[in-house]
Structure formats: structure tokens, C-alpha cells
ROMARDREN-655401 format. One line per 2 residues: for each residue x, y, z of C-alpha. Coordinates in Angstrom, 2 decimals, m for minus. Example, Ala and Ser with C-alpha at 12.3 -4.5 7.8 and 13.67 -1.06 7.14 Angstrom:
// residues 2
12.30,m4.50,7.80 ~ 13.67,m1.06,7.14
//
This chain:
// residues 109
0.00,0.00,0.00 ~ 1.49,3.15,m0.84
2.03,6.29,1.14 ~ 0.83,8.24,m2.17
m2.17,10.21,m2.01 ~ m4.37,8.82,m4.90
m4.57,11.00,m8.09 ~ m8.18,10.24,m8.65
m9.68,10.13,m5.06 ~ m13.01,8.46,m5.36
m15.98,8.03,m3.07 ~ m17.96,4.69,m1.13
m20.60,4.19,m1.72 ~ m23.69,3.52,0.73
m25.04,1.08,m1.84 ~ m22.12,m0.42,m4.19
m22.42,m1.04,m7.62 ~ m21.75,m4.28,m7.59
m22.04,m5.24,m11.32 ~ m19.37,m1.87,m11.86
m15.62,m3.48,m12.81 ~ m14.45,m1.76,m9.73
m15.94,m4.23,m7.97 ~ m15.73,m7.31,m10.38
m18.65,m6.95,m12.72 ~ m19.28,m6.35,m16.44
m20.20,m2.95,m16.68 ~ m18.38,0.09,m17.21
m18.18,2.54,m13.97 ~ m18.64,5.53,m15.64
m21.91,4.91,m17.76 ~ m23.16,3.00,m15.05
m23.16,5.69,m12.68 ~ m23.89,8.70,m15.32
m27.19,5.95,m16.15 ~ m27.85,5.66,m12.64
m27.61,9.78,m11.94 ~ m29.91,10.26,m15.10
m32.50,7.60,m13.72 ~ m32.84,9.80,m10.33
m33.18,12.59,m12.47 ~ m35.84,11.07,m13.90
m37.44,10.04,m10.71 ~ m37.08,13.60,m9.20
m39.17,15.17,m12.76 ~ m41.53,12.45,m11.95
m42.39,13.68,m8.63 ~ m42.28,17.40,m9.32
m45.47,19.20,m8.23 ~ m47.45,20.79,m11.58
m47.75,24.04,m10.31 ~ m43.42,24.21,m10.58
m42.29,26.05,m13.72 ~ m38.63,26.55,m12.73
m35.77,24.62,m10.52 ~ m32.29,23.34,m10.47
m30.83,20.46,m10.59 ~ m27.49,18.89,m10.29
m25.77,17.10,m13.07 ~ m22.25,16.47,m14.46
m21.24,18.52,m17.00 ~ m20.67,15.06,m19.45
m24.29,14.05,m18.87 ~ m25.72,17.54,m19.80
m27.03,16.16,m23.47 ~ m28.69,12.76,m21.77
m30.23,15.59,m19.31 ~ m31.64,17.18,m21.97
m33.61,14.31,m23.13 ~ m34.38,13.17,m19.91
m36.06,17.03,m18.97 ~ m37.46,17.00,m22.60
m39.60,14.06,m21.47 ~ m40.96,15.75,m18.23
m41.72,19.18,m20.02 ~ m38.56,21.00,m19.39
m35.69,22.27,m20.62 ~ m32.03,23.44,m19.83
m32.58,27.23,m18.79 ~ m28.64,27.87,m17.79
m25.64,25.90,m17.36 ~ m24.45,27.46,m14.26
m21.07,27.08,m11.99 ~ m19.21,24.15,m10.77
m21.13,22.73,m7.48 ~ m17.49,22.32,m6.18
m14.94,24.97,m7.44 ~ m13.54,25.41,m10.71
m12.78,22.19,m12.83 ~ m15.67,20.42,m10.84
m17.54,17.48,m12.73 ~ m20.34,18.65,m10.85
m22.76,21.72,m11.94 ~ m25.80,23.64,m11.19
m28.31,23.91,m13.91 ~ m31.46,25.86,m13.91
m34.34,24.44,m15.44 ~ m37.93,25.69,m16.64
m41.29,23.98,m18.06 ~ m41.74,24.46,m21.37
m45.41,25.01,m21.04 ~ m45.43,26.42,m16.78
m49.35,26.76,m16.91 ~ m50.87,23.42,m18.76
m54.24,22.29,m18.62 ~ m53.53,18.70,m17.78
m50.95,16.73,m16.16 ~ m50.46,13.37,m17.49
m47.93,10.97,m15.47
//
């Protein structure tokens, strides 16, 4: 074991990805998690109240075209790409996000 610190620190998970490489499956890490992050995404749209016409949401800047689809399909759309969540040269960033149509007549799920 080095003494090193590592050059890309990573993070544990609560919940492992256990079909990841990392930890001896089949799938790549990356797309695995950027799927995974784009599913909650998803799931958060999902449970957005109707009477919402803006937000933000958190993304990383490499999924920002998959968000696009995946706030397309809800009803919204990419307002801003804003700053890094954690400094400059973060993965991470803030994104605000509006409905395309904030007053419909009907909600369908």
C-alpha cells in the first residue's frame, strides 16, 4: 500500500455497484453511474409538483445532453448551465431548469 495520495480520489458508496468493474462486474463505472444519476433525475421530474415552472438540478457537465432528453420528457428544458457545485474544474454543476409550457391544462404521469 502506498504512502501516495491517490490521483483520482473516489468516493464509497452507501449502496455499491456491484455489477461496476471496480468491484468485479461487467459494466463500465462511468456509464453505469452517469445511467444511474440520469434515472434519479428522472425520478425527481416524476415527482415534481405541476404548479413548478422553474428549478435546479445537479448534473455532471458530461451528462448535460442525456439531461436534456431526460427534462425533454418531463416538459422541461435546460434554462442555464451554471457554476461548478465544487470549485472550478468540478464534474459537478448547477443547472437551472424551466417547463416548457409552466401553466398546462392537464398533467399526465
Amino acid at each position: 500500500m502506498s504512502d501516495e495520495p491517490d490521483p483520482m480520489p473516489g468516493y464509497e458508496l452507501v449502496m455499491p455497484f456491484v455489477t461496476c468493474a471496480s468491484n468485479g462486474g461487467p459494466h463500465d463505472d462511468e456509464s453505469y453511474t452517469r445511467g444511474w444519476e440520469m434515472g434519479t433525475l428522472d425520478a425527481q421530474l416524476s415527482l415534481t409538483p405541476a404548479m413548478l415552472s422553474f428549478g435546479q438540478v445537479l448534473i455532471h457537465r458530461d451528462s448535460r445532453p442525456m439531461a436534456d432528453l431526460v427534462l425533454a420528457r418531463h416538459g422541461w428544458h435546460l434554462q442555464n448551465f451554471l457554476y461548478a457545485a465544487e470549485g472550478e474544474g468540478s464534474e459537478w454543476h448547477w443547472c437551472d431548469i424551466e417547463r416548457d409550457d409552466p401553466t398546462p391544462d392537464t398533467i399526465e404521469p
